[in-house]
C-alpha positions in Angstrom: 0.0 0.0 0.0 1.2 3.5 -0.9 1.7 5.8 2.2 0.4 9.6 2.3 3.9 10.4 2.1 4.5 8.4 -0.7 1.7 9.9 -2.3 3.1 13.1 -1.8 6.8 13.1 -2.4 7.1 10.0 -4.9 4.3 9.2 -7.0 3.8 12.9 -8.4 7.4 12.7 -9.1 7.1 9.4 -11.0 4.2 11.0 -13.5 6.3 14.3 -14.0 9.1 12.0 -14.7 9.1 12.0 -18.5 8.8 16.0 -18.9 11.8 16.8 -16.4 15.6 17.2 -17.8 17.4 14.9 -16.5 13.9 12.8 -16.8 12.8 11.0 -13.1 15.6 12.8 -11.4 13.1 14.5 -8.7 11.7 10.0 -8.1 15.3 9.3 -8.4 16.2 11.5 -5.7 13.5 10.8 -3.5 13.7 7.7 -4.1 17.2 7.5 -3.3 16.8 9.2 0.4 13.3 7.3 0.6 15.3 3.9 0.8 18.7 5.3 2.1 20.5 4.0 -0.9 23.6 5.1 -2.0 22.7 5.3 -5.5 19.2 4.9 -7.4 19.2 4.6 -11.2 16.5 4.0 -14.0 18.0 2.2 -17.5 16.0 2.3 -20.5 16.2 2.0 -24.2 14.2 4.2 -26.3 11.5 3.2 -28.3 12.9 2.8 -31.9 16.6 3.1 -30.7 16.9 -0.2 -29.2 20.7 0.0 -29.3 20.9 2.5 -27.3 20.6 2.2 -23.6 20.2 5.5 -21.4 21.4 5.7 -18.0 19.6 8.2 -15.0 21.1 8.2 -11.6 20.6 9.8 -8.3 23.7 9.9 -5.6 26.9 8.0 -5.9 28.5 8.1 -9.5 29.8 5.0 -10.9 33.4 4.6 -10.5 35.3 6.0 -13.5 37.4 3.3 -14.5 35.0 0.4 -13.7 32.8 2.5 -16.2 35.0 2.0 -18.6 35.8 -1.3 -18.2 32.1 -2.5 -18.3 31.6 -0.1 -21.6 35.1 -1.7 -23.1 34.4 -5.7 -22.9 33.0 -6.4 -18.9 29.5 -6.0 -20.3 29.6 -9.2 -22.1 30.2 -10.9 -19.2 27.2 -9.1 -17.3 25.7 -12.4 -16.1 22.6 -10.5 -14.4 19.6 -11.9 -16.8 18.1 -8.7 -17.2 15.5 -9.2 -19.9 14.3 -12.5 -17.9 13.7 -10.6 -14.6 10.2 -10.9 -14.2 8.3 -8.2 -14.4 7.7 -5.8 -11.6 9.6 -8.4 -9.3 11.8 -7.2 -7.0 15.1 -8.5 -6.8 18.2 -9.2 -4.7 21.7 -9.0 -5.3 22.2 -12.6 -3.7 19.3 -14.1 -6.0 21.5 -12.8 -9.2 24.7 -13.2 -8.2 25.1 -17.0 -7.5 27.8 -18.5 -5.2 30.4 -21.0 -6.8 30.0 -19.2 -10.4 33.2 -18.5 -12.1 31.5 -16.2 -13.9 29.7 -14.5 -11.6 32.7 -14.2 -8.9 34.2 -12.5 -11.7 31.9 -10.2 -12.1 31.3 -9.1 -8.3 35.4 -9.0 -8.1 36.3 -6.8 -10.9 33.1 -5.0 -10.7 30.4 -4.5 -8.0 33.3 -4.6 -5.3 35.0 -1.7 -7.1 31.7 0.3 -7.4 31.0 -0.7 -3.7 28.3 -2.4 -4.8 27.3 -5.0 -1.7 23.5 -4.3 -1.6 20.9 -3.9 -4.5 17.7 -4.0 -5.3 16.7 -4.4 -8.8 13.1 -4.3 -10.9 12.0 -4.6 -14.5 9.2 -2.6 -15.3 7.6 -2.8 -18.9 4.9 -0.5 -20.8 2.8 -2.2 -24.1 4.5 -1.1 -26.5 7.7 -3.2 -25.5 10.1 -0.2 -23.9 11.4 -2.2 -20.7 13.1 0.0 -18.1 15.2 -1.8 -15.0 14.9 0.5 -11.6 17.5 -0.2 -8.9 18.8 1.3 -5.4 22.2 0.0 -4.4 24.3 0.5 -1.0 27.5 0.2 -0.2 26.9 -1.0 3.4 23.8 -2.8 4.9 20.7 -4.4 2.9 18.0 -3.1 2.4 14.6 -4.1 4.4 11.7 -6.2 3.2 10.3 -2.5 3.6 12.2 -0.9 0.8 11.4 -3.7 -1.5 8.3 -3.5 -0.8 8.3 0.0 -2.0 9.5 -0.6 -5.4 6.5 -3.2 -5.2 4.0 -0.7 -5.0 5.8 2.4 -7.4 5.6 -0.5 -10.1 2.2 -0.4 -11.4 2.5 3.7 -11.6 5.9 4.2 -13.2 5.0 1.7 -16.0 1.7 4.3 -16.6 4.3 7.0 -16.9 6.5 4.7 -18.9 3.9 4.2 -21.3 3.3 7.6 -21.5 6.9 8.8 -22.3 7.6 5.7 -24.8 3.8 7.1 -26.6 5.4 10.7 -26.4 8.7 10.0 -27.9 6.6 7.6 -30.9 4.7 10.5 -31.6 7.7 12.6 -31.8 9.4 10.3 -33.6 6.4 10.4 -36.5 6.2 14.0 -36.4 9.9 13.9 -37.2 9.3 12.1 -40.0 5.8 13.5 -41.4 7.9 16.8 -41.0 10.7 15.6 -43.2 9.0 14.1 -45.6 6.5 17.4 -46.0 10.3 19.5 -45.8 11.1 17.3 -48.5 7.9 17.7 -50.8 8.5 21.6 -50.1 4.8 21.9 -48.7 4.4 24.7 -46.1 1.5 27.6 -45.2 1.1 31.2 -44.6 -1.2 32.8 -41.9 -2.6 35.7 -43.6 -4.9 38.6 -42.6 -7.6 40.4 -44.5 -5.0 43.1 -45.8 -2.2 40.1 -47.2 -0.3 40.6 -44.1 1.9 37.7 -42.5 1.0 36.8 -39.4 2.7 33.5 -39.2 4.3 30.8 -41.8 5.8 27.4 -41.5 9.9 26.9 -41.8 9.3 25.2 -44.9 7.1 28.0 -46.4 9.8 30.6 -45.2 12.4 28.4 -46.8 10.7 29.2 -50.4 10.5 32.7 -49.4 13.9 33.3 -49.0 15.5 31.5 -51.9 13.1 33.6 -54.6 10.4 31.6 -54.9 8.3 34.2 -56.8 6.6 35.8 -53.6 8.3 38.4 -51.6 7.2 40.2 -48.3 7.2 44.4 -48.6 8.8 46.4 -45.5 4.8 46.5 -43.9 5.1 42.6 -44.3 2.4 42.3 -46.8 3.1 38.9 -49.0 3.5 39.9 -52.7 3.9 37.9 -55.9 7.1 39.1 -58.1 5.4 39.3 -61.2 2.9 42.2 -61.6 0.5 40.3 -63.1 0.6 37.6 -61.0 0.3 39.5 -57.6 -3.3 41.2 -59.2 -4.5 37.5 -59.5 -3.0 37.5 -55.7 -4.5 40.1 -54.3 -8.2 39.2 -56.3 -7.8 35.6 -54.7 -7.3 36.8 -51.3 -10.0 39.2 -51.6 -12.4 36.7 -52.9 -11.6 34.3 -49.7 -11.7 37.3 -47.0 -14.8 38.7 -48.4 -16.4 34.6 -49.2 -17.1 35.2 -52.8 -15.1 32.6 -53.5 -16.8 29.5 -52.4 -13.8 27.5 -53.2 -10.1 27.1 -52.3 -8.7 29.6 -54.9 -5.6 28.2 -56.5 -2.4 30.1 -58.2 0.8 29.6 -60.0 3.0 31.7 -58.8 6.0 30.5 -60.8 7.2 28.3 -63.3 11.1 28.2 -62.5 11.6 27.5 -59.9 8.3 25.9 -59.7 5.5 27.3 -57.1 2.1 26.7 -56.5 -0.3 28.1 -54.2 -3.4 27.4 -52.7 -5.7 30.3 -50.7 -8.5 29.2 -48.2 -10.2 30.8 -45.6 -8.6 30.2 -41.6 -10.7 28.5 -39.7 -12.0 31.3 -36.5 -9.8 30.0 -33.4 -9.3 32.5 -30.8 -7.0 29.8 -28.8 -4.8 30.3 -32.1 -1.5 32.3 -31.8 -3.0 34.4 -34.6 -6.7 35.1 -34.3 -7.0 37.8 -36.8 -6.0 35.1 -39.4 -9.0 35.8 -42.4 -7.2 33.3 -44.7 -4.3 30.6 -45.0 -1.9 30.1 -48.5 -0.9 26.3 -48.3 2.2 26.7 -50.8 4.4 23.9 -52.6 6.9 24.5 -54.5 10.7 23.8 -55.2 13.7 26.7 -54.3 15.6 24.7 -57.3 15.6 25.7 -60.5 14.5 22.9 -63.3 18.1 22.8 -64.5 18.9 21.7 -60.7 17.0 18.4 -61.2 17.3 17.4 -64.5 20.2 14.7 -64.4 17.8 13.3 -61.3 14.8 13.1 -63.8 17.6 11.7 -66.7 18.5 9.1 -64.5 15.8 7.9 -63.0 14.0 7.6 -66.5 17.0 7.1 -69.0 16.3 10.5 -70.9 18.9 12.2 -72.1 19.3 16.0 -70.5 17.6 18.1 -73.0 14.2 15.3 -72.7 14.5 15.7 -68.7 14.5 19.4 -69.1 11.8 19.0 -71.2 9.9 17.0 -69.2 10.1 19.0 -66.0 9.0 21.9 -68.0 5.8 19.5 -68.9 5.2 18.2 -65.3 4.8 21.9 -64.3 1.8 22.3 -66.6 3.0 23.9 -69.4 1.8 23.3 -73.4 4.6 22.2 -75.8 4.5 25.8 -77.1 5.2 27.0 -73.7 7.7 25.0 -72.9 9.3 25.1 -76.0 9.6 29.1 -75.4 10.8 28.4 -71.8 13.6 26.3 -72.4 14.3 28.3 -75.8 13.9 25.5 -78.5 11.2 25.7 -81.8 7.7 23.8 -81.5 8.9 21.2 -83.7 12.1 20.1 -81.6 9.6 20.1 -78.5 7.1 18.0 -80.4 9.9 15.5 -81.0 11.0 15.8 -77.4 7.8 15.1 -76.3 7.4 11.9 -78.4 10.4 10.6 -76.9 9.8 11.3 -73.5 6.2 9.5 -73.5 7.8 6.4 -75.4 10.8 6.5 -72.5 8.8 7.2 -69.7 5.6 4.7 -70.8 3.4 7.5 -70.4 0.4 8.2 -73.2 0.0 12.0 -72.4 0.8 15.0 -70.2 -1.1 13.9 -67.6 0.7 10.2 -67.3 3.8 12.7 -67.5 2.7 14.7 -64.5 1.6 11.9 -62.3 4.8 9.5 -62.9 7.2 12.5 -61.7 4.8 13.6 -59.0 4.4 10.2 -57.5 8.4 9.1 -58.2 11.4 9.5 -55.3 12.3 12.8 -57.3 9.7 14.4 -55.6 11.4 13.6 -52.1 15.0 14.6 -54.1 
C-alpha cells in the first residue's frame, strides 16, 4: 500500500518523470533518500533506438574506470539476466549473483566490489509497446529491508503508466519527425494571412521558399506579394475573394514556373485559442527553391532520358503546353514536339497527364 507520504513526495514525481531534464531525477532522488541508498538509477532504451541504452542516476557516480571497463568488454560478461527478470519483481543481489560461479565471482570482483556495490535491489518494469526500463537502489553497506522492497512493489504499477506515457510521447515525436521531413522534402508549407495580405505566421518550410526567390516576396509593412505584376493582381483578387467569401472554393495560383511554385488560398478557420486570431485566410504553398536545371540529371536518370528530354519534361510536369515549354527552355515547337514523343515512349506514359503523375508520384519528388 502506498503511504500519504509516498503519495506526496514519490508518485507525483514518477508521472512528472518523462517531462523533467534529467527525466525522473526528482523520483530518483527521492527515491534515493526514501530507501537510504547510495545510489538509485532507472535504465531504458528508447522506443525505436533499441541500441541505445540511457542511464539516469541519483547519488553515488559510478566509478570511472569500472565505467570504462564495463563499456570496453566487462559487459559481455554481465551475467545478471536482465530481460528474464520478471516483471515488476523485486530483486536481490544474492538471488543474481550466484555463489560457486566462475562467472559470476568474476563479475562481483572486478566490478560491483570496485563500485562498492554489496546491496541492490533491482526491478524490471515494462509498458505495451515493449520499452522495458530496470529501476534499482544500491548500498555500499547494509541491505536493504523487506520494507524498501516493498516500496518498489507498490511504485511498479504507476511508473509503467508513466512509462507508457513517455515511450507514446517519444513515438509520436518520432512520427512528427518524419511527417515533417517528408512534408520538408515535398517543399509543402503555409502562410497565416490577414484580411490586408499581411503575414502573421508561416511554416519553416514556407519561409524556406520565401527566402531563396520563390516568386513571392514580403514588402517592409510585411504584406506577401507575388514578383510578377501580373501575377500578384491574381493575388491580391484571390485573397479578396476568400476574406470577403465570394469565392466559395479554395482559390488556386501559380506563382512561378522556375523554380516551380504553386499556391493554394483558403479561408482560416476562426480559433481564438490560435497564436494568430485575426487570421482571415491561409496560403498552403508547394513549390521547389531549385531551379528545373537543378534536377534534371535526377529526372535523366531515373527515367534514362537524355538531358535536353529531362529538361523537357520538368517543363511539362509543371503544366506547361509544348508551345510553352518550348519558349521556356528556348527550343522551336517542332524540336519540343519530338521531345515530347520521346519522353512519352521512354517514360511509358500516353499523355501529359501520365507525364505529370509518374514525376509527382516518383522519389524525385522527395530529391
Amino acid at each position: 500500500m502506498i503511504t500519504i507520504q509516498d503519495e506526496t513526495d514519490l508518485l507525483p514525481a514518477i508521472y512528472d518523470g518523462p517531462f523533467e531534464q534529467p527525466m525522473w531525477q526528482t523520483f530518483l532522488d527521492r527515491l534515493r533518500i526514501r530507501t537510504r541508498a547510495d545510489s538509485a538509477s532507472i535504465s531504458f532504451r528508447p522506443p525505436g533506438l533499441e541500441r541505445r541504452t540511457i542511464h539516469l542516476r541519483s547519488g553515488r557516480p559510478t566509478d570511472p574506470d569500472v565505467a570504462r571497463l564495463y563499456q570496453a568488454e566487462a559487459w559481455r560478461r554481465d551475467p545478471l539476466p536482465y530481460f528474464d527478470l520478471r516483471e515488476e519483481r523485486v530483486y536481490a543481489l544474492s538471488e543474481l549473483i550466484l555463489p560457486g560461479d566462475p562467472q559470476h565471482a568474476r563479475f562481483r570482483r572486478e566490478l560491483l566490489v570496485p563500485s562498492g556495490v554489496e546491496a541492490l535491489r533491482i526491478m524490471r518494469v515494462s509498458e505495451p509497446g515493449g520499452v522495458s526500463a530496470w529501476i534499482d537502489v544500491i548500498r555500499s553497506g547494509g541491505d536493504f529491508t523487506p520494507a524498501d522492497g516493498a516500496l518498489l512493489s507498490r511504485i511498479a504499477p504507476h511508473f509503467r503508466r508513466s512509462l507508457r506515457a513517455y515511450a507514446e510521447i517519444e513515438r509520436q515525436k518520432a512520427s512528427a519527425r518524419m511527417a515533417a521531413e517528408v512534408m520538408a522534402r515535398l517543399n509543402f508549407g503555409w502562410i497565416r494571412l490577414d484580411a490586408r495580405g499581411t503575414v502573421l505566421e508561416e511554416s519553416a518550410e514556407a519561409a524556406n521558399l520565401l527566402q531563396h526567390g520563390a516568386g513571392l516576396r514580403r514588402t517592409r509593412s510585411g504584406q506577401l506579394i507575388a514578383s510578377d505584376p501580373q501575377v500578384d493582381r491574381k493575388l491580391s483578387a484571390a485573397l479578396r475573394g476568400v476574406v470577403e467569401g465570394k469565392s466559395a472554393q479554395p482559390r488556386a495560383l501559380n506563382i512561378s514556373h522556375d523554380p516551380w511554385v504553386d499556391l493554394l488560398l483558403v479561408p482560416a478557420a476562426p480559433d481564438p485559442a490560435s497564436p494568430t486570431p485575426g487570421a482571415a485566410a491561409v496560403a498552403y504553398i508547394q513549390g521547389d527553391n531549385r531551379s528545373l536545371a537543378d534536377r534534371h540529371e535526377q529526372l535523366a536518370e531515373l527515367f534514362g532520358l537524355l538531358p535536353s528530354e529531362a529538361r523537357f519534361a520538368l517543363a511539362l510536369s509543371r503544366g506547361l503546353s509544348i508551345t510553352e515549354a518550348a519558349q521556356s527552355l528556348g527550343i522551336t515547337v517542332e524540336t519540343a514536339r519530338n521531345y515530347s514523343k520521346k519522353v512519352y515512349a521512354k517514360m511509358g506514359a500516353r499523355g501529359q497527364a501520365d507525364l505529370i503523375r509518374f514525376i509527382l508520384t516518383s522519389v524525385l519528388a522527395l530529391a
